[in-house]
N, C-alpha and C positions, 0 to 999 in steps of 0.2 A: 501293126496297128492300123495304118491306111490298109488297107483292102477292099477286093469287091465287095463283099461279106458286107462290107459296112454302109455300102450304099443305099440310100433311101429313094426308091420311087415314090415320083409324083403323082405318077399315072395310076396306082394301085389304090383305087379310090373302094374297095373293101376293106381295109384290115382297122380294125378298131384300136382303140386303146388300149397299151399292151400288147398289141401284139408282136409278131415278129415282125414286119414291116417297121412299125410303130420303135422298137427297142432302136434300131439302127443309127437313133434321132440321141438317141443316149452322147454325153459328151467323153471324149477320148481324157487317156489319164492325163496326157499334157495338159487339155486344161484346164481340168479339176487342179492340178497343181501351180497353174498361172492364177487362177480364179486364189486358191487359200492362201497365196502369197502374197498378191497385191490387193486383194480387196480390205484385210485389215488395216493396211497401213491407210488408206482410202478412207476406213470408216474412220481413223482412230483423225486422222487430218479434218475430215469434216465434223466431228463432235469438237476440236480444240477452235476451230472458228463457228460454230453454232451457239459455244460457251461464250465467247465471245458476244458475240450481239444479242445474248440473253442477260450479258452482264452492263450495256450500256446501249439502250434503248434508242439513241440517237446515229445509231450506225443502220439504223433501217433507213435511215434518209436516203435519197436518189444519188446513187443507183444501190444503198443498200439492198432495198426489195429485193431486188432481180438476185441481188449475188449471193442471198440468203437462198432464196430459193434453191437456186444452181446447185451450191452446197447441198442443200439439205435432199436432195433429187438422187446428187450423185452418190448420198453416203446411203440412203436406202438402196440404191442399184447394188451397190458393192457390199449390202445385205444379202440381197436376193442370189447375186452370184457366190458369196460363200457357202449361202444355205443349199443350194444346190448344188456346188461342187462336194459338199461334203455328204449331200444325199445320194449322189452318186457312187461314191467310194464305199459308204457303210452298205447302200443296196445291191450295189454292180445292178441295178436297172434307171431307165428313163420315169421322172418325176410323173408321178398319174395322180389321179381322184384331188383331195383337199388339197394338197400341197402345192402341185400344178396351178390350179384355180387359185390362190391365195399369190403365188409369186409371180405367177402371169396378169393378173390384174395390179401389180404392184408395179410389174415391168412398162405394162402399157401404159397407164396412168405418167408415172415417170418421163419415160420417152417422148411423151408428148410435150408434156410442162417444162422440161429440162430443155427442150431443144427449140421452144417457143421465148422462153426467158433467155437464153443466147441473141436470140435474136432483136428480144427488143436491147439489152446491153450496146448490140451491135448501134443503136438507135441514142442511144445516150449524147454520144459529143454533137451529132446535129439539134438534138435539143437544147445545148449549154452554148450553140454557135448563133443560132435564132431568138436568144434570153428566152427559152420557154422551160428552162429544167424544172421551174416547182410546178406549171399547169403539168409539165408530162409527168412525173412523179405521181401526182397523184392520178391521174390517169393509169399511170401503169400500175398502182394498187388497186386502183377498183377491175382492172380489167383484170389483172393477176389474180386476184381473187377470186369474182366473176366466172372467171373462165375456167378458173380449177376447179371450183363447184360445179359448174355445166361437164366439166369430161370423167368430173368422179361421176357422176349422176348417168351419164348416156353411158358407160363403160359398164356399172354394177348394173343399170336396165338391161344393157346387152345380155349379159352375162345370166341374169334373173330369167329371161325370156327363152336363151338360150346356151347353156352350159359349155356346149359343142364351142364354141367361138376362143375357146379356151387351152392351147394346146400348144404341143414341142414346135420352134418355129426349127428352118435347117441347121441352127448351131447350137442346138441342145437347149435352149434355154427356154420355157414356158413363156406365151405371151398369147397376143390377140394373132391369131393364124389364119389362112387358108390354103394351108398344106395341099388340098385333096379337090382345090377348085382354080383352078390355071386364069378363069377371067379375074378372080378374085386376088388372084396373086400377082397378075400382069397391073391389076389398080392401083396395088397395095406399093409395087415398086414403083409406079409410073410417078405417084403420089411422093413419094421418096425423094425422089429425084427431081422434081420440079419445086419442092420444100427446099433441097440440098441448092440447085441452081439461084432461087430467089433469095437464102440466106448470102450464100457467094457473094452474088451481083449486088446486093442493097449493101454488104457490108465494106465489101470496094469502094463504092461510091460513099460511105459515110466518111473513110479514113479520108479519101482526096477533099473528102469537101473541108473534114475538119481541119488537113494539112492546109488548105487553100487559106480559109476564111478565118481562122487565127495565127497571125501571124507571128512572125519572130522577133520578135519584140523583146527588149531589156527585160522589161518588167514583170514580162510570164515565159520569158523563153525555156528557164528551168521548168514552170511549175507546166510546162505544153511541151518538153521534151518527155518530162517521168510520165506525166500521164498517156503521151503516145508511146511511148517505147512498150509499156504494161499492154497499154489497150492493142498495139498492132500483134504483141507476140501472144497474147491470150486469144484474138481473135483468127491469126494466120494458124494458130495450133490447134485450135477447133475445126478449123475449114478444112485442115490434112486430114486428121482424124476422121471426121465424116466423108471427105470425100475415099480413103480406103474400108470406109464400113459401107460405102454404099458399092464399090468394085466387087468386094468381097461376097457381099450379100449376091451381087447379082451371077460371079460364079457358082455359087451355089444351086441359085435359084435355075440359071441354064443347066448343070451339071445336073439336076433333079430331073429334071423336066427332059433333054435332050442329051446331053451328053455320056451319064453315066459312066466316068470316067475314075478311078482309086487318084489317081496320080493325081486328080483336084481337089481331094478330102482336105489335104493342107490347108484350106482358104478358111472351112470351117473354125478352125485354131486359132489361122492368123483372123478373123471377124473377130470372133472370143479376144486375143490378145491387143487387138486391138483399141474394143470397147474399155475393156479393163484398163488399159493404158490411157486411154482418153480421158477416163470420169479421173483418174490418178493424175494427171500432168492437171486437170484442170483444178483443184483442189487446191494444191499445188502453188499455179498460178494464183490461187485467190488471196492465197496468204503472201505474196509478195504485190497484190493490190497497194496501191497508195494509201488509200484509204482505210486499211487493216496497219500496214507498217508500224506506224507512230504508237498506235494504238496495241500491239504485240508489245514492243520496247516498253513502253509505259509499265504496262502491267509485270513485264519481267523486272524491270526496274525497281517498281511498287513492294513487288515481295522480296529482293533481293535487301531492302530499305526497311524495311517493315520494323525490326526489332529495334531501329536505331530510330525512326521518328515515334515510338508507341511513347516515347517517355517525352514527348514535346505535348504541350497541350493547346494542338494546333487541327485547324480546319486542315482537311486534305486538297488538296489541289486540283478543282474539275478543269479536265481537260477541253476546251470546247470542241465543237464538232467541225467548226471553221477550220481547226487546228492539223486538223490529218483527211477532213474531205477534201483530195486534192482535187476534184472535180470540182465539188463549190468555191474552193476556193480561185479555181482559176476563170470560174465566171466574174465572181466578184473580183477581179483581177479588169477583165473584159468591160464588164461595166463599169467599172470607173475609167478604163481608158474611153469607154465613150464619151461619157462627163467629159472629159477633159478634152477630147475631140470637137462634141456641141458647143461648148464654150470657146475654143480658139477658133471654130468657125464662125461662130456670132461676131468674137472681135477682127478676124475678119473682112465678115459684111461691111461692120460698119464702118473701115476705112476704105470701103471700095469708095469710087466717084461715081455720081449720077450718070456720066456719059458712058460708063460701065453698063446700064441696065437695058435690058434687051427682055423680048416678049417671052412668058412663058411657053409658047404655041411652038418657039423654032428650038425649044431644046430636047434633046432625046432622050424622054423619060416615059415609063407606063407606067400610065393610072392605072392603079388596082379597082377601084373601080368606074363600070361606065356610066357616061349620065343615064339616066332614065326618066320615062313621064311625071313619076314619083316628086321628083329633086325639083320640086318650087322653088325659083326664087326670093317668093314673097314681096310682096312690097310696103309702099309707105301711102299709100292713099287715103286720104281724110283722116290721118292721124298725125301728122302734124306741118305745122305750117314753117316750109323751109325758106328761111332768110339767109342762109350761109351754103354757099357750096362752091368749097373750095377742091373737089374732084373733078375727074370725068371721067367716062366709064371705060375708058383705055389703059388707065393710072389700074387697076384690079388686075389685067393681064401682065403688069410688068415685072420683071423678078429680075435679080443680084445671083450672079452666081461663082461662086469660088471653088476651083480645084485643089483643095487640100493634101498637102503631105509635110512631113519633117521638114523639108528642107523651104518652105515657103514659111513654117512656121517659125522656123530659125531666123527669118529674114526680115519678116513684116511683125516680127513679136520676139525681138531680140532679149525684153526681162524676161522672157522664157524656154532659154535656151536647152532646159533639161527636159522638157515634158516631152511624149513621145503620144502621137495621135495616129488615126485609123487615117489611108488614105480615102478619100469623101470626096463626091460634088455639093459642094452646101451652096442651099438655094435658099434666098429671105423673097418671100409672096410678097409685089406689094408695095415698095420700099418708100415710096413717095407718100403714102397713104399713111402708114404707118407711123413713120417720120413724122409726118404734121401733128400724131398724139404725143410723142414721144417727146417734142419740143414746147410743146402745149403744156406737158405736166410736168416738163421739166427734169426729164427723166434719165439720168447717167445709165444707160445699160452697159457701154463699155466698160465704166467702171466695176456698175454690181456684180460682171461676168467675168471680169480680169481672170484668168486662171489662176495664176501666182497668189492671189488672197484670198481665192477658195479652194485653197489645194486640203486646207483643213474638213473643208465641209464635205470636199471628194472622199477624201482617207475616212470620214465618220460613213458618207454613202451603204444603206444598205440593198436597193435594191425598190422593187417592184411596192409600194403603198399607194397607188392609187385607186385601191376595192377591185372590186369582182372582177374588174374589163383589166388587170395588169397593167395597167400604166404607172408610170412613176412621178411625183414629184419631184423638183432641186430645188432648196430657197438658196441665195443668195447671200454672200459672205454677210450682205447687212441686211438683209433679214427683207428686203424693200421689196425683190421682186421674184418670183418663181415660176422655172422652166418645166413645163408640163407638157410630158406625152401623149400623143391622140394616135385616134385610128384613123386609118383614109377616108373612112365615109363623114367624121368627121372636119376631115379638111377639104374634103367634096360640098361638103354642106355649108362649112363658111366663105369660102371662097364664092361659090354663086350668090352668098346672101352681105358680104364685103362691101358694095356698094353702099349698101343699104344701110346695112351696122354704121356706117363713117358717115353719111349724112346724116342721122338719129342720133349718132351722141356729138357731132361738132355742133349739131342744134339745139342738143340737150342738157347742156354742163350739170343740171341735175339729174341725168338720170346715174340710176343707181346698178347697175349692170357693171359687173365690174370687169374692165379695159383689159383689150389685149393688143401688145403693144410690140407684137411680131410672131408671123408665124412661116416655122422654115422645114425643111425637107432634106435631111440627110441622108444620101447612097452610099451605101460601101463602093469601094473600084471596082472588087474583088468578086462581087455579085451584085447586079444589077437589080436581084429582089428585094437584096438584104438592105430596107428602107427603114427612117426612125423619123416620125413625123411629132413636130411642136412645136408649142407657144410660149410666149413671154407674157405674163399678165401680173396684174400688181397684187404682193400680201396683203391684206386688207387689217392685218393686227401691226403693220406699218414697222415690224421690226420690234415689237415690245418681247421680251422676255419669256418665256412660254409659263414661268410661275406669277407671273401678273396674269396672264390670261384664266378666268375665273369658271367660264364655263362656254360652249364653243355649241351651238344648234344649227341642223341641216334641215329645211324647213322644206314641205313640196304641199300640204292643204291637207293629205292624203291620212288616212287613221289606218290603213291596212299594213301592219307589220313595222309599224312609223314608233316603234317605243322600243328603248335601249338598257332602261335601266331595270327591266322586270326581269331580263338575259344575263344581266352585269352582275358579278359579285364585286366589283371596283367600288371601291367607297368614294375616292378622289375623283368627282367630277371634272376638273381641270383634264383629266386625260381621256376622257369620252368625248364621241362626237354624237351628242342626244340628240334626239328628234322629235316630231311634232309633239306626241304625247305628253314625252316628258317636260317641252315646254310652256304647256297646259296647265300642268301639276305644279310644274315646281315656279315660272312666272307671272301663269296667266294671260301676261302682255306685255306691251314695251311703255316702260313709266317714264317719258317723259313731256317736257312742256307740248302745252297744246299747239302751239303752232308750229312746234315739231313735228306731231303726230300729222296733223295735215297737209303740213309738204311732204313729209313720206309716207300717206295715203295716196296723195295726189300721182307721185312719182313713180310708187310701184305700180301704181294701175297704169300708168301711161307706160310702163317698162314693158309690163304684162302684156298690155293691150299690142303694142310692138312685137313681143315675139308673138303675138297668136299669128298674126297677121304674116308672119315670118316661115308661119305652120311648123314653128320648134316647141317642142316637149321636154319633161321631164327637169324641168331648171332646179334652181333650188335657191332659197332665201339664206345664208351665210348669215346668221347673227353670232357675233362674238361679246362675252362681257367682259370689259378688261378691267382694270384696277392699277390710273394712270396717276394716283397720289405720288411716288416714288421717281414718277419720269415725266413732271410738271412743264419744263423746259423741252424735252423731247418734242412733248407734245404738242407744243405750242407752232415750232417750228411746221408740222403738219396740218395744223387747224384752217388756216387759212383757205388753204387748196383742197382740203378733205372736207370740210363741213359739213356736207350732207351725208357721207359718210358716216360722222363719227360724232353722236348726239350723247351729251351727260345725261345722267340718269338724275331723276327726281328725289329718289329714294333713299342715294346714297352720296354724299360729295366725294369724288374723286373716280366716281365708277363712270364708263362710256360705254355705249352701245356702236357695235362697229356691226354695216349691214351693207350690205351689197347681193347681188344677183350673180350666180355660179352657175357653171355648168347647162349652159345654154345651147349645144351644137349638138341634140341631139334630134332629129329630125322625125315624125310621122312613119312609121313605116308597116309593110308587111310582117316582118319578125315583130316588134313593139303590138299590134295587133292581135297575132297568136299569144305570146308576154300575156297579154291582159287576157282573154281569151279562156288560156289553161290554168292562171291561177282560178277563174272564178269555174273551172269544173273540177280542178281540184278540193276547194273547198265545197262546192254545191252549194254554190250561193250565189246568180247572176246577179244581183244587184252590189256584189262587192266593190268597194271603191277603191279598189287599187290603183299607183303610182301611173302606172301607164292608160295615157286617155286619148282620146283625139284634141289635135292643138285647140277648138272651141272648147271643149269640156276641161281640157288641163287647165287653160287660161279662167274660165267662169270658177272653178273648183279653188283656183289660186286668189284668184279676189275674193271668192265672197267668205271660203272656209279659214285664209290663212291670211288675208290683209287688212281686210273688215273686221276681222276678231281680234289681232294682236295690235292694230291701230283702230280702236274705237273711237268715230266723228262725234 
């Protein structure tokens, strides 16, 4: 069977298709008999998990995509190779003309997308280690998509252009070739091989990181053993497999070229036995995936039950997706041990002692980002006249810093002897500064942060709602204050303008900007990148009920894309956050006494006028309507100190308008710039008045469009 006879020159760049040269390329009957043995049970594996995720739409979630793919890649391979072991057998010739061209464009196609979605899989646990699995998920849809449309598209162009591109590669199987061109085959390996290398080396590095950065922890130790033991042997099995298809390949390719040796035909086989083995164990592996497991059993279960629950007259029992993505579940696993990490670092802080605090400047930390010309401080000049200044501009550089682990938490937070946090340096910005609000308003943070009485609100935790930028809110067991996530450019941008802010509102007791009342800087030990930057700043519905809350508006002046409910099919307004339009329509304005209206005309213009001067953008007006008939006594308790807050309505007895100034720390920039920029060439309309302006125009835009009109003098 091995013989010279069967050796194919490279060098014999004459002999066409079909020819005798050409025939030698034909595969041995070994295997055409490995191919018809293993490739159905392949296909028959990959249709019972394609049934699957055809049957319950919520298994395409991350890292569904990828594993669907994978599947469905490897059960058309194990097509192509049946169909051609068996064209082999009925013709005793090598695959030529349609058939060739049909499964060689299938193979290549395939090979590319198959061994591209390996590799982003390989990518998965650093994206559940960084909390970015739903921004990657849907990245790796559009790009999964994307991409597969670009290589079907350049592949059938190839092919349309030129036919030739289409041929036996050295182990009999049809694909994209260059049999008969040696630079072309020196690329085509070299290519190989530095694809094979980059898969290796990225995928090494993903497992130590993942080993490194989630740790062994009570809480996910199971659910971070099943998912490494799956992820390291499905990925260690794909890396052997490739790296003997790429040895294989290359004996070939030298024994073509130079060797012409019988005694190396074997490798041809073992490639082929290889391949086939590969797309097979990998199959395989999918179906002992975490994330299939539960989901297999269920449905065996389901039918195995079928005839004894048909005579119940009962709802069936949806499984959620929480329930068997062991991947999601072990983020959400992750992030709440964060939660519970930020909060026993807050409490903490706050028993550190003042002689504790030491300058930001001498601790070892990188800023992600550097200052630039960009980063004004803004200031406070001819805008208002300060009678009180109880800072100095040293009190900004000072910070609180605590080295977090178990066993501090067990010591300095003994009611919380069970919880199990990330080891961290937790830094509070400030702490002097900060303090002087927090005692000013009177404000229990240890309390509202206790772990132990928000272990409820941790376990309800679901993650990432803070819009487009992925931050997250946490409200607080009593509902008083909430821990929100920022980016470092916005902790760049409050920190230089810190000063400023704490002179303006100790001099301002009405202004309307609502308070934040720390802002702190969690490190993992584990990685020095792996950073979680946030603030403390007050609920502004003060803990009411979320069904007293009647209707809830994000105000910015702006009509460009500013309406919610022409999108909405929700009828329940209480659960929307509407915006300018819609409170145009449905308010008009804010109804109440006049001399309400003109302290807070007066106040948000001076707020306004504040951040321009500050050169901050993009803020936003927070009005809430609450319905405080049922929490008379509540609210009383808060009247006092909120008042300018929180104004009755005219219209209605027992309705209050709660308003305050949001999202203020977003600064002027080059990106915001382009932002506004490409919306208005997207639409082909320079005059659109889109959200993003310069802090003169956002500010003129914000009085005259949105405070002038909803507070008419």
């Amino acid at each position: 069977m091995y013989d010279e006879n069967q050796l194919y020159d490279c060098k014999n760049d004459n002999d066409e298709k079909g020819g005798t040269n050409y025939q030698k390329l034909k595969l041995f009957p070994i295997d055409c008999g490995i191919f018809l043995l293993l490739s159905p049970v392949t296909f028959c594996i990959s249709i019972r998990i394609i049934q699957q995720f055809l049957k319950d739409f919520k298994l395409f979630g991350g890292p569904g995509d990828v594993i669907f793919i994978i599947t469905a890649t490897n059960g058309i391979q194990s097509i192509v190779q049946f169909s051609t072991a068996l064209y082999v057998l009925i013709t005793d010739q090598a695959p030529i003309d349609i058939f060739c061209d049909i499964t060689g464009i299938a193979t290549s196609i395939v090979f590319v997308i198959s061994n591209l979605n390996i590799f982003i899989f390989a990518a998965y646990p650093l994206a559940l280690v960084y909390n970015s699995l739903e921004s990657t998920v849907k990245f790796i849809r559009i790009f999964n998509y994307s991409f597969t449309t670009i290589i079907v598209i350049i592949i059938l162009l190839g092919f349309a252009v030129n036919n030739d591109i289409i041929s036996l590669t050295l182990n009999g199987m049809c694909a994209i070739s260059a049999t008969n061109s040696k630079i072309w085959d020196f690329i085509i390996a070299t290519v190989y091989l530095f694809v094979f290398l980059l898969f290796a080396t990225m995928s090494i590095i993903y497992v130590f990181t993942f080993k490194k950065l989630v740790p062994k922890m009570s809480s996910i130790r199971q659910l971070r053993g099943q998912y490494l033991r799956y992820y390291q042997k499905f990925i260690t099995f794909s890396l052997i497999m490739k790296f003997f298809l790429g040895i294989f390949s290359a004996i070939n390719l030298l024994n073509c070229y130079r060797f012409q040796k019988a005694y190396l035909l074997p490798s041809e086989t073992l490639q082929n036995f290889t391949q086939a083995v590969c797309i097979l164990g990998q199959v395989i592996f999918i179906t002992r995936d975490p994330i299939l497991i539960s989901k297999f059993k269920h449905t065996q279960t389901s039918n195995s039950q079928q005839n004894l629950d048909s005579s119940n007259d009962t709802k069936p029992v949806e499984i959620s997706m929480q329930q068997f993505n062991i991947l999601e579940q072990l983020q959400k696993e992750m992030k709440k041990t964060q939660v519970i990490s930020m909060l026993a670092g807050i409490q903490l802080l706050k028993r550190q002692k003042q002689e504790q605090i030491i300058y930001y400047k001498d601790l070892v930390i990188n800023d992600e980002q550097p200052e630039t010309e960009e980063s004004s401080q803004g200031d406070l000049s001819e805008l208002i006249e300060v009678t009180l200044q109880p800072f100095i501009p040293e009190e900004v550089e000072e910070c609180l810093v605590v080295n977090m682990n178990n066993e501090l938490v067990k010591t300095l937070l003994p009611e919380n002897q069970n919880i199990q946090v990330f080891q961290m340096k937790c830094i509070l910005y400030a702490p002097k500064i900060f303090n002087y609000f927090v005692t000013l308003d009177n404000i229990d943070i240890e309390d509202s942060f206790d772990v132990y009485k928000n272990l409820v609100k941790i376990e309800q935790f679901t993650g990432p709602d803070g819009g487009k930028s992925g931050e997250f809110f946490f409200f607080s067991h009593n509902n008083q204050l909430i821990l929100k996530t920022m980016r470092q450019s916005e902790v760049s941008t409050y920190k230089k303008r810190l000063l400023n802010f704490a002179i303006y509102q100790a001099n301002n007791p009405s202004s309307l900007l609502n308070k934040i009342y720390g802002m702190y800087t969690f490190e993992r030990s584990e990685n020095s990148e792996s950073k979680v930057h946030f603030l403390i700043m007050k609920n502004l519905s003060l803990g009411i009920p979320r069904n007293q809350i009647l209707r809830t508006y994000d105000l910015k002046g702006s009509e460009y894309d500013r309406e919610v409910l022409s999108k909405k099919i929700e009828s329940d307004l209480s659960k929307l956050t509407l915006k300018d339009l819609d409170f145009f329509k449905i308010e008009q304005q804010i109804w109440v006494e006049k001399d309400n209206i003109q302290k807070l005309n007066q106040n948000l213009i001076k707020d306004s006028d504040f951040l321009e001067k500050q050169k901050l953008i993009d803020y936003s007006l927070l009005i809430m309507i609450i319905d405080w008939k049922a929490q008379q006594q509540i609210l009383m308790k808060h009247f006092d100190d909120q008042k300018i807050n929180i104004i009755p309505s005219i219209k209605e007895e027992g309705i209050y308008y709660h308003i305050g100034i949001i999202d203020y720390l977003q600064q002027w920039n080059v990106n915001k710039s382009l932002e506004r920029k490409t919306k208005k060439i997207i639409k082909m309309n320079l005059q659109l008045d889109t959200s993003a302006q310069e802090p003169n125009r956002y500010g003129k835009r914000f009085k005259e469009k949105l405070i002038n009109r909803i507070l008419p003098l």
